[in-house]
VOPA-967265 format. One record per residue (C-alpha): residue number from 1; x, y, z; residue in one letter. Coordinates in steps of 0.1 Angstrom, whole numbers, plus 5000, padded with zeros to 4 digits. Example, Ala and Ser with C-alpha at 12.3 -4.5 7.8 and 13.67 -1.06 7.14 Angstrom:
<recs>
1 5123 4955 5078 A
2 5137 4989 5071 S
</recs>
This chain:
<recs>
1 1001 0899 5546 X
2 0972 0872 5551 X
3 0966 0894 5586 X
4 0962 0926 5565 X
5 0933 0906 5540 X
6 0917 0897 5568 X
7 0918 0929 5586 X
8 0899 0945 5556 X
9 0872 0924 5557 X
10 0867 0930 5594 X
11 0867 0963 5587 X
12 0839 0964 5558 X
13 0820 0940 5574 X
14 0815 0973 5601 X
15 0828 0955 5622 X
16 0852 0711 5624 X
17 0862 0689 5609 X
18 0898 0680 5609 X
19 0919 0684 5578 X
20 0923 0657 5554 X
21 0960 0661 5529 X
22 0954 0679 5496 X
23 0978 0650 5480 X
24 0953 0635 5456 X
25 0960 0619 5422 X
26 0937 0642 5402 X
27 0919 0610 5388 X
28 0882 0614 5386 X
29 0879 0576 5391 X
30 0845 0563 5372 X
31 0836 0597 5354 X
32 0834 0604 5313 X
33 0861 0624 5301 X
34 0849 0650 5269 X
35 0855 0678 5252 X
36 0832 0694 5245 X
37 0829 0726 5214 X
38 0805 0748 5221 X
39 0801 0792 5223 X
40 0838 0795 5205 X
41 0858 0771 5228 X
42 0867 0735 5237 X
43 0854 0727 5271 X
44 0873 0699 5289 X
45 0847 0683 5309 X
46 0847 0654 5332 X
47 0812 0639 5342 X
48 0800 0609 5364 X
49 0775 0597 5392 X
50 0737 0599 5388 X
51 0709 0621 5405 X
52 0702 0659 5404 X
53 0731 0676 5388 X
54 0758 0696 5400 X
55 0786 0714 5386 X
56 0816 0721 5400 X
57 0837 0755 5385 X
58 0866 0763 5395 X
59 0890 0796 5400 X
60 0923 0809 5389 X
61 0957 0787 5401 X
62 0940 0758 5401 X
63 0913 0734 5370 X
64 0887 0719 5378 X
65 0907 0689 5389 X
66 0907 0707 5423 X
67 0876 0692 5429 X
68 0881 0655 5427 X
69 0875 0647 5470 X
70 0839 0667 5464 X
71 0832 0649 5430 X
72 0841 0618 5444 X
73 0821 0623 5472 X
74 0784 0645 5453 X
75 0790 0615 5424 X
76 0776 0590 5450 X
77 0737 0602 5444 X
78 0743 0631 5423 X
79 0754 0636 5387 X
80 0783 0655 5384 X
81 0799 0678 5362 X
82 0834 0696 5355 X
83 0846 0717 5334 X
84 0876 0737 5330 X
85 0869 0773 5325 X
86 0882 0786 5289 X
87 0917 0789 5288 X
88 0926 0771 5316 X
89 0932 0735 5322 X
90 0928 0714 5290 X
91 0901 0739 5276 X
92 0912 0755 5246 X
93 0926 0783 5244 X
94 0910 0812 5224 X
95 0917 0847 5213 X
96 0886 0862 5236 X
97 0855 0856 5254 X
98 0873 0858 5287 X
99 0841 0879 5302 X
100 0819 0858 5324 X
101 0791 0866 5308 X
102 0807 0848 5279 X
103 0818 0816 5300 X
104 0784 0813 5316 X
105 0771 0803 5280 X
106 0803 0780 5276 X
107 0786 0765 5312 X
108 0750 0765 5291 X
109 0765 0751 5259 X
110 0780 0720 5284 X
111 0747 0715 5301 X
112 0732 0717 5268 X
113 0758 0689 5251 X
114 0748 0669 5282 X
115 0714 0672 5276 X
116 0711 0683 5317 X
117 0684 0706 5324 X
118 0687 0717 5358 X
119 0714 0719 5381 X
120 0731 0732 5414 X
121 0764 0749 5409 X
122 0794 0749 5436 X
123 0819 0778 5423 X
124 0850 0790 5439 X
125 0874 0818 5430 X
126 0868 0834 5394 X
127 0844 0804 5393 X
128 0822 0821 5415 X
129 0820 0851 5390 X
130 0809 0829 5360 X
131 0785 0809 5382 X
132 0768 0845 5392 X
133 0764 0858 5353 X
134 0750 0822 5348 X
135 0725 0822 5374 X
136 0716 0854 5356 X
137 0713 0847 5322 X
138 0695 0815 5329 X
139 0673 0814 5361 X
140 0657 0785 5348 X
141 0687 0766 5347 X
142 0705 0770 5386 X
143 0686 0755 5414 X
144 0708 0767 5441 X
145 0741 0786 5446 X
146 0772 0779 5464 X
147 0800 0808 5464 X
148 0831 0804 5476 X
149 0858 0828 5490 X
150 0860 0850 5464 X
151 0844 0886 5455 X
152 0823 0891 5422 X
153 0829 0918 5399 X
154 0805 0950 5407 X
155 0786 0932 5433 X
156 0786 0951 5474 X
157 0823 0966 5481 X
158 0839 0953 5449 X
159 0858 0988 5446 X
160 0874 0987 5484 X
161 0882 0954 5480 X
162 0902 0963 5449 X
163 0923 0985 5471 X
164 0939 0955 5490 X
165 0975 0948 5481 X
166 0974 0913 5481 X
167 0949 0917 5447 X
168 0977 0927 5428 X
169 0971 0907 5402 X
170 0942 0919 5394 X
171 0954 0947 5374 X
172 0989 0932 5369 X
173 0990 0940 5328 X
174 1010 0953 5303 X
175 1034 0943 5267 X
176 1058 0924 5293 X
177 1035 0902 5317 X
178 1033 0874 5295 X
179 1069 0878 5288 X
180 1081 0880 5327 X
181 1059 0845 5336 X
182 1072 0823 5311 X
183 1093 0798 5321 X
184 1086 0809 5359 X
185 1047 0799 5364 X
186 1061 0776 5391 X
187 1072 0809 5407 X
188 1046 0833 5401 X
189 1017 0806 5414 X
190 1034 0798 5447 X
191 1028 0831 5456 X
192 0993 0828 5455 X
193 0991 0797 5471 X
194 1011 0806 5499 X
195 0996 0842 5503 X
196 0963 0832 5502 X
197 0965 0795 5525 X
198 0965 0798 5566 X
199 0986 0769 5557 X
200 1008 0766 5531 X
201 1021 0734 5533 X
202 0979 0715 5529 X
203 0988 0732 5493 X
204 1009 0698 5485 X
205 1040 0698 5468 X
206 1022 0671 5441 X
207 0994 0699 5436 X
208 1018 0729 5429 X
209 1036 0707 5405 X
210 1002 0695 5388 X
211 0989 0731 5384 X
212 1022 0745 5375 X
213 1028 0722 5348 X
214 0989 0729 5332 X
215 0995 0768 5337 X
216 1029 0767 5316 X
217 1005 0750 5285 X
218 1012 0774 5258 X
219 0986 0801 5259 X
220 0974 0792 5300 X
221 0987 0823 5312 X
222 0976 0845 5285 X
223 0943 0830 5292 X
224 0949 0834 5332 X
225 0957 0875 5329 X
226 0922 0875 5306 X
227 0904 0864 5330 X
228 0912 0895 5353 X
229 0918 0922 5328 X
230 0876 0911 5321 X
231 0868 0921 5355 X
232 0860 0960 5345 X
233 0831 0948 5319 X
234 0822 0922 5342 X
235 0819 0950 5371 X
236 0797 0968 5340 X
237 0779 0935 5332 X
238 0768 0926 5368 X
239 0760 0965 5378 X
240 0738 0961 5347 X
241 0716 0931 5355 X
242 0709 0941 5396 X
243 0697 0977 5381 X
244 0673 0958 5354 X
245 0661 0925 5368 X
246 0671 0933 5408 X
247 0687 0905 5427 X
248 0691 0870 5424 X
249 0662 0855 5435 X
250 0676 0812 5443 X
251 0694 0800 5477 X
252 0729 0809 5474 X
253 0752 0794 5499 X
254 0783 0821 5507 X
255 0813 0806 5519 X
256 0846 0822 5535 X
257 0879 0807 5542 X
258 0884 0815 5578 X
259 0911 0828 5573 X
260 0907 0847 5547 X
261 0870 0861 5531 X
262 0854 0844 5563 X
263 0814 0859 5566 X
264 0826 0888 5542 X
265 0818 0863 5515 X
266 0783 0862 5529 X
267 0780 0899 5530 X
268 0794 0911 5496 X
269 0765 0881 5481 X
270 0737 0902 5502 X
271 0741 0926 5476 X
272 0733 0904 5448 X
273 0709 0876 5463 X
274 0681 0877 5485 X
275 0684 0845 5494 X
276 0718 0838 5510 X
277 0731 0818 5539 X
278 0767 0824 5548 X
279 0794 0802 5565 X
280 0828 0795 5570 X
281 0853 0767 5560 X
282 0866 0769 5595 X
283 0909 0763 5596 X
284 0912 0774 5563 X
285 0924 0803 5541 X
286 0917 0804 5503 X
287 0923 0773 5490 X
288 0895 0754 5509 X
289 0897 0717 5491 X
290 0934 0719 5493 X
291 0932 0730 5534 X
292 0898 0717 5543 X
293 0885 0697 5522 X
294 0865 0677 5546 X
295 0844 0707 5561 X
296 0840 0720 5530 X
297 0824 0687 5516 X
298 0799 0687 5550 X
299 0791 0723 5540 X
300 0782 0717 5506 X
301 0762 0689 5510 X
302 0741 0699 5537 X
303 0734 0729 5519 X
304 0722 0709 5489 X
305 0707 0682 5513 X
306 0687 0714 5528 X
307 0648 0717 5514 X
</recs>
């Protein structure tokens, strides 16, 4: 299956550093812990270090505590910042506003509580797709961009890429989907995380059992299918700003698993940013801080150490 994502890619294109263990206590040791009510929702939002700010979003089958090695390591001349996304994690859990365009302003109304001005985002998975709509809405607030291993709604081949099998879940709906998760989030999650890794077993037993646990809150996965039955109107939203304002204009990094988006991340963000430099988290499928978290931590600094 993992073969036959990468295969596509390949095929639209036209076409290290060793691993360190994803075990990690999910302890943001020395950062603020808030909540924070802003847009409609509760944002859960851990915060430490000082310097220019960055914040850290992060994508679906995981919270934002996935990125505890990279905060722990930004937080040493940076300010850092991370939320949940609605929904998810210990963010509340509301009725709607599971559009991106909606949680960009929950990522403004954080910034705003925090009284940063300006920052760098680093966004993986659906993170990616509210980092885009918040680079949109507010140029003035994102210095640079750095997208990981996920498409964005509307933006290059977002159609073929919806063809793929292993996006299921993307349109996975209906009365019964709630109804046929609960109790088996443990279940439905490892699919992911073993579909998605080039190696399953960096996706640590103490991680599945974190993010399971989080995902069976009451009203998690409610929140989870949301945020993909969005992805039409965000396809609408995104279409919408390229044909009035044009692309996005700020450095945006595009990283690919190697093993899975690879430089397809880098050519889907050509369609939406004229300034992007792609790479690859090499030895890696998806879940890049879980498999490689120690080349993606070299990639994102020295793209925010870049001038």
């Amino acid at each position: 299956m993992r073969a036959l994502l990468h295969a596509l890619f390949a095929t639209l294109l036209g076409l290290a550093l060793p691993s360190v263990s994803s075990a990690q206590a999910f302890v943001f040791k020395g950062f603020a812990v808030r909540d924070i009510a802003t847009n409609g929702a509760t944002i859960h939002v851990r915060s430490g270090g000082s310097g220019p700010a960055v914040v850290l979003l992060h994508g679906y089958g995981e919270t934002g505590d996935m990125w505890v090695p990279l905060a722990a390591d930004l937080a040493r001349d940076h300010t850092v910042i991370v939320p949940d996304l609605r929904g998810l994690g210990r963010s509340s859990k509301p009725a709607g506003g599971f559009d991106k365009k909606t949680q960009a302003e929950d990522v403004e109304g954080v910034l705003a509580a925090l009284g940063v001005r300006q920052a760098d985002v680093v966004a993986h998975d659906i993170g990616n797709m509210v980092a885009f709509q918040f680079a949109a809405q507010h140029p003035e607030r994102v210095l640079r961009l750095v997208l990981i291993d996920a498409p964005v709604p509307g933006v290059g081949p977002w159609e073929e890429i919806l063809k793929n099998p292993l996006l299921w879940h993307f349109r996975f709906g209906g009365p019964d989907m709630e109804r046929l998760v609960a109790g088996r989030e443990r279940i439905y999650l490892d699919r992911f995380w073993n579909e998605f890794s080039a190696s399953p077993a960096r996706f640590s037993e103490a991680a599945r059992a974190h993010y399971a646990r989080l995902y069976a809150l009451p009203g998690a996965m409610h929140s989870g299918f949301a945020q993909f039955a969005a992805f039409d109107q965000d396809a609408i939203d995104n279409r919408a700003f390229l044909a009035a304002r044009g692309k996005l204009k700020l450095p945006i990094l595009a990283l690919g698993g190697e093993k899975s988006f690879g430089l397809m991340m880098a050519t889907v963000m050509r369609s939406g940013g004229e300034n992007v430099t792609e790479g690859i988290v090499p030895d890696s499928g998806h879940w890049i801080m879980e498999e490689n978290p120690g080349a993606t931590i070299k990639l994102v600094r020295d793209f925010l150490a870049a001038k």
